[in-house]
N, C-alpha and C positions, 0 to 999 in steps of 0.2 A: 504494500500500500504506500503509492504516494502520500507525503505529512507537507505539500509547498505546492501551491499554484505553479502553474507550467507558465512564466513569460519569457514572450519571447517576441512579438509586435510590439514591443517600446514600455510594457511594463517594467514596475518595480517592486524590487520586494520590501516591505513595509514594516512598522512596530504600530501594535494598536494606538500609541500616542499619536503615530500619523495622521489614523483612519478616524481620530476626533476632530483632527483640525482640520480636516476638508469641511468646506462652506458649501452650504446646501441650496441649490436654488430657486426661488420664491415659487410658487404652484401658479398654475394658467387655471382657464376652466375646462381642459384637456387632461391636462399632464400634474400629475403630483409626486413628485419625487419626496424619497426620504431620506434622512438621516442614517450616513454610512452605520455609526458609533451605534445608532438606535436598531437598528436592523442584529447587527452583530450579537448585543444586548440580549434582547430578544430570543434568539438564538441559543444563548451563551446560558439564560435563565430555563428555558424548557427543558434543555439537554438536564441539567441540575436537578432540577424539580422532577425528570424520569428517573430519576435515580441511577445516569449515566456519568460516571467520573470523563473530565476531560486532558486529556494525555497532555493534549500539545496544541500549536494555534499557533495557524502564519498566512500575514495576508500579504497582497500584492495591489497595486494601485495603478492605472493609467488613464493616458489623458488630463492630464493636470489634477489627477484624485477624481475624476468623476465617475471613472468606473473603478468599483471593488470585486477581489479576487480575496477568498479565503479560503481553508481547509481547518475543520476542528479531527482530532485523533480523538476518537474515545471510547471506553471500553466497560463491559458490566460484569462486575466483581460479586460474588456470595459474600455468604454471612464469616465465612471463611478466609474471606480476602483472594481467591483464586480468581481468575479471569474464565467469564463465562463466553466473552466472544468481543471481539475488537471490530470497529468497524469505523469510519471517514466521514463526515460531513460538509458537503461544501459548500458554499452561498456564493450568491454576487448579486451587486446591484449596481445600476446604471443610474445617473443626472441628466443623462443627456440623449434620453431613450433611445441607446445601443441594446437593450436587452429590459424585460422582465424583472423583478426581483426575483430570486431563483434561490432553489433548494437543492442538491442531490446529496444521496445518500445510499449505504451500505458498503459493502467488502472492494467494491470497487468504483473508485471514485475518479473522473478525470476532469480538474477545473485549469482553463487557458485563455490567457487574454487573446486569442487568436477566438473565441467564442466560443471554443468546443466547451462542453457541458453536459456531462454523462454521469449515471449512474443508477441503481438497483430501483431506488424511489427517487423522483423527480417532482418536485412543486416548482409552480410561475405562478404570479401575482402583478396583472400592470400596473403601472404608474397611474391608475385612474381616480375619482372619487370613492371614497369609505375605503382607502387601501390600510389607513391605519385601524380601523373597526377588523377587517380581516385577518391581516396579517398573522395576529397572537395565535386564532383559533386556528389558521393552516399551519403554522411552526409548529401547532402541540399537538394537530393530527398526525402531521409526518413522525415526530421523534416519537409517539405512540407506534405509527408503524413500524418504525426500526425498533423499537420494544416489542412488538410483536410476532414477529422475526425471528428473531431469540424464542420469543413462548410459544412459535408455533415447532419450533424445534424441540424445544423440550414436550410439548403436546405429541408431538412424531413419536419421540422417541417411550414416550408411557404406552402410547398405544403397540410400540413394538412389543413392550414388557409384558399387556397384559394381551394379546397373541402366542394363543398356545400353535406350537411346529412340531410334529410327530419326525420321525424317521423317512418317512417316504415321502410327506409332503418337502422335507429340506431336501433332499433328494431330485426330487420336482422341481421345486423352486432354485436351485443351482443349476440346473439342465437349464432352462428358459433364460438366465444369464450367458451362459454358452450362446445358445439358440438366438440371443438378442445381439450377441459379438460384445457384449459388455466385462466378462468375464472369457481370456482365453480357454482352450479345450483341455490345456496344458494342467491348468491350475485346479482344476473341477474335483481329484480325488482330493487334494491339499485344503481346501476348503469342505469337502466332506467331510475329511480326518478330524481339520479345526473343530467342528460342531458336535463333531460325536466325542472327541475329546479334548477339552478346549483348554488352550496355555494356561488360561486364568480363571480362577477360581468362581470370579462372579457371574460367569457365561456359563455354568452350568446349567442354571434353568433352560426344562427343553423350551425357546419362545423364540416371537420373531426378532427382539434384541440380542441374543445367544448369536441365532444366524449371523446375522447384519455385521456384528464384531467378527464370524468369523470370514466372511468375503473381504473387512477391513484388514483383519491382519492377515492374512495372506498379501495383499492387495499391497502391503507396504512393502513388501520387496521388489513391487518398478514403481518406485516414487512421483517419475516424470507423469506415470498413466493414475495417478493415485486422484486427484480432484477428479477428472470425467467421468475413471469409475464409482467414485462414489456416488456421483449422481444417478449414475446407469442402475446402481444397488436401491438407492433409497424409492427412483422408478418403480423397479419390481417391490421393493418391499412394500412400499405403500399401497398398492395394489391388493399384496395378499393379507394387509391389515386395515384393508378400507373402512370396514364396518365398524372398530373400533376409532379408528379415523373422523368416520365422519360423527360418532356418539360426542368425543369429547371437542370437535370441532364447534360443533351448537350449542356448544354451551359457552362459546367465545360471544361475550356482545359484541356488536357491530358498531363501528365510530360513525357519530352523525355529522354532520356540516349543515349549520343552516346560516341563509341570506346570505351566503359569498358572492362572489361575482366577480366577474374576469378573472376568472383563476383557474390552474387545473393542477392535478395530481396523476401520474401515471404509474406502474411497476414496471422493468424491464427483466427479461431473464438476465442470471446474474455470470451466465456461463457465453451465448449466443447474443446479449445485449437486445434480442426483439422483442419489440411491447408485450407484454401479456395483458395489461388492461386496466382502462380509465378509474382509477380510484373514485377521482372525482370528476365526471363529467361536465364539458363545456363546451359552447361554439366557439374556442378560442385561437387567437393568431398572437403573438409576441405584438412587444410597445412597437 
């Protein structure tokens, strides 16, 4: 994970003291820009208030300060103090509508003053009226998302636990890895072996968690192929634990948004970068 904005069309890289003393300029009855320092803020407050520690924080600035470039690092720690999962936030905002106020977020983050602008979750907000009314409540929907992220992972993973896997069903269910090219044909007895007798102690329950660790540790000995197949695993597995899946799924409330406007929210896959789907729908085009 990039922790620095990418400049490289005539940005600079900045100290939050900078990004206070850029001068904000006066609203039309179009256009309303905000406050670099209050954006950041904003930002800087929700991430806290989810109960997300902040690593680290660097921005970049061009055009005489009018456009902002930031990346937050940040990361969610147990009661233990262990890291539950690390992930990027980046923001920018425009004076001089080059851009949206913008959000992205998750494992992979790309922010550049050349405009590119990617990542897992994506919020825009124009330069319009009521943009300070919205803003708070689109900041604290995303960084819920990216909290949720996290609990739909650990939701995953309970319902691997309580997925009982006999002997022929793992059997089944490693052949359809083969069959899917996600697991070579090579590795298919070495992950049977794992399951039926597994390195570690807490993999002994027969379940669909038991499995999943064992396609994981085999899986670490080609480390370069080790993220794609995971996904390829967590594919089939979720599948053969759909039903518990979807039990502890519904029981997730649903994040509401009401009276926003001119804004949108999107998800991307976090492997292929292609939309999966409008969080928050809008007829929207950028400032």
């Amino acid at each position: 994970m990039s922790n620095k904005p990418y400049l490289h069309c005539g940005g600079i890289h900045a100290s939050h003291n900078d990004v206070c003393l850029v001068q904000t300029p006066a609203s039309t009855q179009t256009h309303v820009p905000i406050e670099h320092n209050v954006f950041v803020d904003e930002v800087n407050d929700a991430l806290v208030e989810s109960g997300l520690t902040i690593t680290d924080t660097n921005y970049g600035l061009n055009h005489e300060g009018n456009d902002l470039f930031a990346l937050f690092q940040v990361e969610k720690t147990n009661e233990a103090g262990n890291t539950l999962f690390q992930n990027v936030v980046g923001l920018r905002n425009s004076h001089i509508k080059h851009f949206s106020a913008g959000l992205v977020a998750g494992s992979r983050v790309f922010v550049c003053d050349n405009l590119a602008f990617s990542g897992e979750i994506k919020m825009n907000r124009k330069h319009t009226a009521h943009i300070m009314r919205d803003l708070p409540n689109l900041v604290r929907h995303m960084v819920s998302q990216l909290n949720d992220k996290w609990k739909f992972q650990e939701m995953r993973y309970s319902a691997y636990e309580a997925t009982p896997v006999d002997q022929e069903q793992a059997i089944e269910v490693i052949g359809e890895t083969v069959w899917e090219n996600i697991l070579p044909g090579s590795k298919f007895t070495a992950v049977r072996d794992e399951y039926l007798n597994p390195s570690h102690e807490e993999f002994e329950p027969r379940n669909a968690w038991s499995l999943f660790n064992a396609f994981t540790e085999v899986a670490k000995s080609s480390p370069r192929q080790l993220p794609e197949r995971t996904i390829g695993f967590h594919t089939i597995m979720d599948k053969f634990a759909q039903e518990e899946l979807d039990r502890l799924e519904n029981e997730m409330a649903p994040l509401v948004l009401d009276n926003v406007v001119d804004a949108e929210i999107i998800e991307r896959d976090p492997l292929t970068g292609a939309q999966l789907r409008d969080v928050y729908p809008a007829d929207y085009n950028n400032d």
